[in-house]
N, C-alpha and C positions, 0 to 999 in steps of 0.2 A: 571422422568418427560417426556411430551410430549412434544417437543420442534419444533414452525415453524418457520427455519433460511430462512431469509430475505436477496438477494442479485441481488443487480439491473443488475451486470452485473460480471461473475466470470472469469477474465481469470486467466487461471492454472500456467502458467509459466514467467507470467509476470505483475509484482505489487505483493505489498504483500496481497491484498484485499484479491485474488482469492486462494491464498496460505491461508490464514486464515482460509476461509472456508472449505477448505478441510481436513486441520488438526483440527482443532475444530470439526467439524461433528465426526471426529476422534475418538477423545479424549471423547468425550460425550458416543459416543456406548460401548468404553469403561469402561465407568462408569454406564452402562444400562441402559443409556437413550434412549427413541426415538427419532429420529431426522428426519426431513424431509424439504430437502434445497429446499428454491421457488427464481428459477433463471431466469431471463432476459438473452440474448444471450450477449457474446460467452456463452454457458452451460458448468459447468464446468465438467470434461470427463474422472475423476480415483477419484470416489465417492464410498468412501465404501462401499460392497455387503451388511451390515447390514445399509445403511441411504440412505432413497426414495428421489429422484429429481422427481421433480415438475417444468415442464419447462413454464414460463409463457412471451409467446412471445412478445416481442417489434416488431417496424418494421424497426427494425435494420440497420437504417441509415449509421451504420460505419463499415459496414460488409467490409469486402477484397471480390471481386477487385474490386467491386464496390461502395465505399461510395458516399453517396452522390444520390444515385439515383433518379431520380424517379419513384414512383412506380406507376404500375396497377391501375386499376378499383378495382378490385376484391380482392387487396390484404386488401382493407379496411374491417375490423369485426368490427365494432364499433365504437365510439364517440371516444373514447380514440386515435385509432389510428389517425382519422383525428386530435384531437389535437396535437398528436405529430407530424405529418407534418407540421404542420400550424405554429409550434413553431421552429420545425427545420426550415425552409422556411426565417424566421425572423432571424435567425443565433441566435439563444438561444440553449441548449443543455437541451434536455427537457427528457431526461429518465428517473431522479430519481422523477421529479412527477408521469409520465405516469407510471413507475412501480408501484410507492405506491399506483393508485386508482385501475389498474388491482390485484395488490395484495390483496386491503382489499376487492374488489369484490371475489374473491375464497374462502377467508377466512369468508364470510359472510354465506357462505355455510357450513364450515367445522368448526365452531366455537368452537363447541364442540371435536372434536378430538385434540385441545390440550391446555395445560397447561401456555405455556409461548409463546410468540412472540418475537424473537430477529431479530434487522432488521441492518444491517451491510452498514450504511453509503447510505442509500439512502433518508431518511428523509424527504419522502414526506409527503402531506396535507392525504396520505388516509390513514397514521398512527395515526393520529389524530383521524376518523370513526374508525379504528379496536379500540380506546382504548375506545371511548364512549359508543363503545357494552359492554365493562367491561373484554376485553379481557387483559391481563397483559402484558407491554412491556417495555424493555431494547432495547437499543441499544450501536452500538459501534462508535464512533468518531475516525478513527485512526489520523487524524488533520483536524481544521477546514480549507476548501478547500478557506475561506478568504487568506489562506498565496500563495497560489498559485496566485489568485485571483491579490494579490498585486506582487510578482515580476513580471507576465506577464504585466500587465501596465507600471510599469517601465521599463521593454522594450522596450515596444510600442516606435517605433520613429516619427509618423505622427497621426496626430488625427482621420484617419479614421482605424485605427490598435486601435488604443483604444478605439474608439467604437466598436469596432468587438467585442474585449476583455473581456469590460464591456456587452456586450450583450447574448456573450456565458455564462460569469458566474452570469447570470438570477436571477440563480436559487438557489442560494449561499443564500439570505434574508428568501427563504421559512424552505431551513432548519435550519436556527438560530430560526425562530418562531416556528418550530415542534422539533427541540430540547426541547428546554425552557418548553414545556409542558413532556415531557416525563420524570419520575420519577426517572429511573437509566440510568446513561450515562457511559460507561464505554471507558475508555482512554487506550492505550499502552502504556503511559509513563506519568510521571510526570508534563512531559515537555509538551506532547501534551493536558494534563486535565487542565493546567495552560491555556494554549491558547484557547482552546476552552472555559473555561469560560469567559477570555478576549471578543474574536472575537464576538461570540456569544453570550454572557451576561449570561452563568448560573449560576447558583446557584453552589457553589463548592461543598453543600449537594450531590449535583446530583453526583458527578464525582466518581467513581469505579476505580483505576487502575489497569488492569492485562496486562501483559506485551506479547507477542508475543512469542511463541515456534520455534524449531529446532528440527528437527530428528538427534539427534547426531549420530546415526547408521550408516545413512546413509550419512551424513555430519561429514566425519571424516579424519585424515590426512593421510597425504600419503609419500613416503618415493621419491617421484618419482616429483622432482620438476625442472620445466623448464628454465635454467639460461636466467634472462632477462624479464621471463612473468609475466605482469599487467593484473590484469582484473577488470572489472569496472561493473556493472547490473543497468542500469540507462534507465527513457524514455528520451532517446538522447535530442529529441525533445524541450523538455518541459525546458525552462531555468531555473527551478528549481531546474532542477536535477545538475547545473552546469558541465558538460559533458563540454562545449566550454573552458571550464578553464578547464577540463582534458586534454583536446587535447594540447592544447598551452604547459601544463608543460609536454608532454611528446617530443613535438618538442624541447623542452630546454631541455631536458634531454636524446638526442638521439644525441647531440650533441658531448657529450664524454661518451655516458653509449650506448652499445648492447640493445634495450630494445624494448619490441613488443606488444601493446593493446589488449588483448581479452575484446573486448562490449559488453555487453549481452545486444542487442536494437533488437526492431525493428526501423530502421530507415524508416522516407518519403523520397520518390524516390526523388533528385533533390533538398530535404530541407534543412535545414541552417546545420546538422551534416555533409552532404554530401559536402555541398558548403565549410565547415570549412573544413574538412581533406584535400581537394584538395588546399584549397589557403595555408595552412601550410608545403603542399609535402608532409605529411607523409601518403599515402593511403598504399604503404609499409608495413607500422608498425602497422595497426590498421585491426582487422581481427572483424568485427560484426558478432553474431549470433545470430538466436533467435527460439522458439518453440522447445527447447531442456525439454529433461526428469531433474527431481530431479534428477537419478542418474548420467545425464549426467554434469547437474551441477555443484554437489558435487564434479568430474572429474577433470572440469577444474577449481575450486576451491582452490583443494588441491594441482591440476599441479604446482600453480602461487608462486612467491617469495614475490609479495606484492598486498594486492587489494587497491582499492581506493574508499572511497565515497566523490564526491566533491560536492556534494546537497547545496544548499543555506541554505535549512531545509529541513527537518526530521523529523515527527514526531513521527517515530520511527526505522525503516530501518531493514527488515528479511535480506536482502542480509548480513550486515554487522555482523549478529547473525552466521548465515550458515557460515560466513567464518571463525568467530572465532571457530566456532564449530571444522573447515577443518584444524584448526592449523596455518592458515594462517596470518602473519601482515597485519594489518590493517594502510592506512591512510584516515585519515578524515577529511572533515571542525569540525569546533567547532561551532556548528548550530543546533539547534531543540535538540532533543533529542537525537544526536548521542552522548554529552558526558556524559550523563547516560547509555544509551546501554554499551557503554566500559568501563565506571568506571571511574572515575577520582577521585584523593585525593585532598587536601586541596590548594595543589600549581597549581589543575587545569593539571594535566599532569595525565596518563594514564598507568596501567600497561599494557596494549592489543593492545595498538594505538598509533599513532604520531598523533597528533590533531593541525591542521593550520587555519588560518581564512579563512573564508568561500570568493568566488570571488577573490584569488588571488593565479595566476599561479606560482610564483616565488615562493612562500612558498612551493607550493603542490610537483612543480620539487625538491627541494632542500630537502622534506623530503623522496622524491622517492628515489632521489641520494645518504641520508643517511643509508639505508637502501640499497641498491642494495649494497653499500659500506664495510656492519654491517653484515655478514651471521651468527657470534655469537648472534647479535640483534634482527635480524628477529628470529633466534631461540628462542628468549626468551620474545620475543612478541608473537608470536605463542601458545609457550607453555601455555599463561597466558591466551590467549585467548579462549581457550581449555577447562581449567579450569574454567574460569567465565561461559561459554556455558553451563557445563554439573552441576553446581550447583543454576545458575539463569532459565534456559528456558528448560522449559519441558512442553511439549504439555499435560501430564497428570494434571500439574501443574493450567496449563493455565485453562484446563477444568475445574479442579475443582473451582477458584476463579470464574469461570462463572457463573457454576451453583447456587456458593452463590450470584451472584449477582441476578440469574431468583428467587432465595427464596424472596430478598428485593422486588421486583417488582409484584410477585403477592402477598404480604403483602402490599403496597401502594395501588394496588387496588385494594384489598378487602376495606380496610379502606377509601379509597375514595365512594367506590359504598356502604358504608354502613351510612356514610354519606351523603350522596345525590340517596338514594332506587330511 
């Protein structure tokens, strides 16, 4: 197949979006497809020598070190960019529209070179035009961005913080309605195809689940592990990700355990991660990094004695895949779909993970503590974890379940457009 992947914005080493699309694209050439990624900035930057990038520029509002700008005269090309100032200006986050009407503008041109359109969670109004041209499209949901949506509100402590809140996620209604028309929707997990036809109201027809890969290769264990080290792959920032309830249960468990934070964040200079590690004293014991390589990853991974996801939800979580991959115990909230990703049996408990409730510190310390405690337990979480990795999540796997999903999709419309000539 001729395939045009759709991504508003790809970062490589941070989110699992941008990790998606790079092994997907992957996995696809592998199966001799062609693939050709159309990316909004950051571009994503170790793209297979056999799959073409197609850079289709934003005006990339959130660029480092200067977000936020303003821009030029001259950097305006079009109608599209003054709308996306006009919309950032208002405090809405207006990329995944502006990307989808630049997109289906190039694809209007290029209609004919290819076979299927998959567009990875940007669900603009101009996937709606690519599909009335009769162009066939899927897309991926990895959760609907309503959940995020709802813990930042509940946050919010002043009503003008929740107006911000409600104003940044705009843009959350348009793609529930551009969902809703697109014929195949494909989920990561069970967990996140239930939610999205909740939040969003689809149709369960719609839902596809294919689950998320790992390079076990290169995510593999290590003999070389550092007594005391946690690591955590979270946007700090985002109270979603629960991060501020990381911190706390490693100040309570620093108490009577040796024990040391690797964060894979990028943190905001002076933002609430920053403000939090300083009022708790542990700046010590919590070491951020970020823009590191896969194999760098895999590294300190495999280094650590325990990871941790403490997310609120999940709609699906690559970091906690790559670490069972690395051999690594897992601890996790019991939220979104992290206790499908590790498994769980009938009592709700885990061969791969200690699984605690989601927002509370005391549980997350106390299963840290049991395990810094357990080096026969962590071995045997590890191991199991290992093993679920390398017979659930294979990027070849993943591809392939895609491409049956690109067969259903231009089968609904063909049958739509033969239906309505």
């Amino acid at each position: 197949m001729r395939i045009a992947l759709l991504s508003y914005r790809t970062k490589e080493h941070c989110g699992g979006q941008g990790v998606y699309v790079r092994h997907l694209s992957r996995g696809l050439a592998d199966l001799g497809h062609e693939v050709e990624i159309f990316s909004g900035q950051p571009y994503p930057e170790d793209v297979d020598p056999r799959v073409r990038l197609t850079k289709v520029p934003s005006m990339d509002f959130f660029r480092e070190p200067d977000p936020f700008r303003t821009p030029r005269p001259g950097e305006f090309r079009s109608a599209v960019d003054v709308l996306e100032y006009a919309l950032t200006l208002t405090g809405c986050f207006a990329e995944p529209l502006t990307f989808g009407l630049r997109a289906s503008k190039i694809l209007k041109r290029r209609a004919a070179d290819f076979d299927v359109v998959h567009d990875n969670q940007s669900l603009g109004y101009g996937l709606l035009t690519i599909m009335r041209r009769g162009m066939p499209l899927a897309a991926t949901v990895h959760h609907p961005i309503t959940r995020d949506r709802k813990v930042e509100l509940a946050e919010a402590t002043t009503w003008r913080r929740r107006l911000s809140v409600a104003r940044w996620y705009g843009f959350v209604p348009m793609q529930a309605r551009v969902a809703r028309r697109i014929p195949i929707v494909l989920a990561v997990a069970g967990t996140s195809a239930a939610d999205s036809v909740a939040d969003f109201d689809l149709d369960a027809d719609q839902m596809r689940v294919v689950p998320l890969g790992v390079d076990t290769e290169t995510f593999a264990p290590s003999e070389q592990r550092v007594p005391g080290r946690i690591v955590a792959i979270a946007s700090a920032d985002k109270p979603l990700k629960g991060v501020a309830h990381l911190l706390e249960a490693v100040a309570k468990v620093r108490t009577d355990h040796d024990v040391h934070l690797e964060l894979v964040s990028h943190l905001e200079p002076g933002g609430t991660t920053e403000q939090r590690i300083a009022e708790l004293g542990i700046a010590d014991a919590v070491h951020v990094v970020s823009g590191i390589s896969d194999d760098e990853l895999a590294s300190l991974l495999a280094s650590a004695e325990v990871m941790c996801v403490p997310s609120l939800y999940e709609g699906f979580s690559l970091p906690t895949v790559e670490a069972m991959s690395c051999g690594t115990p897992v601890v996790a909230s019991r939220a979104g779909a992290l206790p499908e990703v590790v498994g769980t049996d009938e009592s709700g408990a885990s061969e791969c993970a200690l699984l605690v409730e989601p927002g509370d510190p005391e549980a997350l310390a106390a299963a840290i503590r049991t395990l810094m405690d357990a080096p026969d337990e962590r071995a045997r979480l590890g191991a199991a974890g290992r093993r679920r990795a390398l017979e659930r999540y294979s990027w070849t796997a993943v591809a392939e379940a895609t491409v049956a999903a690109y067969s259903e999709a231009i089968e609904a419309s063909a049958g739509h457009h033969h239906r309505n000539p």
